[in-house]
C-alpha positions in Angstrom: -3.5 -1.4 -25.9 -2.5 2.2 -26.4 0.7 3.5 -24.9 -0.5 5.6 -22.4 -2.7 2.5 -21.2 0.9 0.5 -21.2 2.7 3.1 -19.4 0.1 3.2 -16.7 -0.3 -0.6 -16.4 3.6 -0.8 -16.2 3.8 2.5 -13.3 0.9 0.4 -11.5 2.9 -2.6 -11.4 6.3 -0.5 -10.1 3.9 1.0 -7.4 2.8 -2.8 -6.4 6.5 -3.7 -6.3 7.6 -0.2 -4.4 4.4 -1.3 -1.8 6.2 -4.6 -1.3 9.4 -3.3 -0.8 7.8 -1.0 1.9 6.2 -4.0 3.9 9.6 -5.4 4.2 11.2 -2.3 5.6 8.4 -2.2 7.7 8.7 -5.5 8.9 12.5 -5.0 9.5 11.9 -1.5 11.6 12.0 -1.7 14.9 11.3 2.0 15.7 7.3 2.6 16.6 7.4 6.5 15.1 8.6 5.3 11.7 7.0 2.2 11.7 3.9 4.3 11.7 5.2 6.5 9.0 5.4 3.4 7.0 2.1 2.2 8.0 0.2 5.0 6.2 2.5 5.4 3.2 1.4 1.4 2.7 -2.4 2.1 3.1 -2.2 4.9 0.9 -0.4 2.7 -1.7 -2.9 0.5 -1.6 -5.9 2.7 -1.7 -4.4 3.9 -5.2 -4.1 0.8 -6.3 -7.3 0.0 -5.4 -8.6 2.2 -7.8 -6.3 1.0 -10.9 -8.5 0.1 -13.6 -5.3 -1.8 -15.1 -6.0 -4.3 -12.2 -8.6 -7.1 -12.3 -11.6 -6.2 -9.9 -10.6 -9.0 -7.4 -6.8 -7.6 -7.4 -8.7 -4.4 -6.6 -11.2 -5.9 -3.9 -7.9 -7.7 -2.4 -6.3 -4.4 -2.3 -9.3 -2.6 -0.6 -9.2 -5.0 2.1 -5.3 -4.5 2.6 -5.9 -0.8 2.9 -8.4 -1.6 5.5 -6.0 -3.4 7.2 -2.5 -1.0 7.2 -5.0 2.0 8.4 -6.1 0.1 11.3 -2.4 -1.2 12.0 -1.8 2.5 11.3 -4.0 3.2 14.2 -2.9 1.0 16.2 0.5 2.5 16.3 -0.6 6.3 16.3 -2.2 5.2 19.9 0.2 6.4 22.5 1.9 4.1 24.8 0.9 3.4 28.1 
């Protein structure tokens, strides 16, 4: 494996663990506005990592569908209140 193929496996794995770190904080925020914020910085997360070569195509497919999933809950919460 070259080094540049390490370095990017290694910065994909730190942006899995930052995405982790980001459902907890969303789980632990009660506020709708950044909850939303947090919402979309997931999905986006997991749309790169979707497309990580480093990742095994099921990791990648698992992704996918958790992208899917944080837009529409990103969606949800960019609906205003009634």
């Amino acid at each position: 494996m070259a080094a540049t193929d390490c370095a990017l496996k290694r910065a994909c794995i730190a942006l899995w663990c930052a995405t982790l770190a980001l459902m907890t904080a969303y789980l632990q925020q009660p506020a709708p506005a950044h909850r939303l914020l947090l919402a979309r910085r997931i999905a986006a997360n997991f749309q790169t990592l979707a497309q990580q070569e480093s990742f095994s195509p099921a990791s990648r497919d698992s992704f996918a569908r958790l992208q899917r999933r944080w837009d529409a809950n990103a969606a949800t919460l960019s609906r205003p209140a009634k």
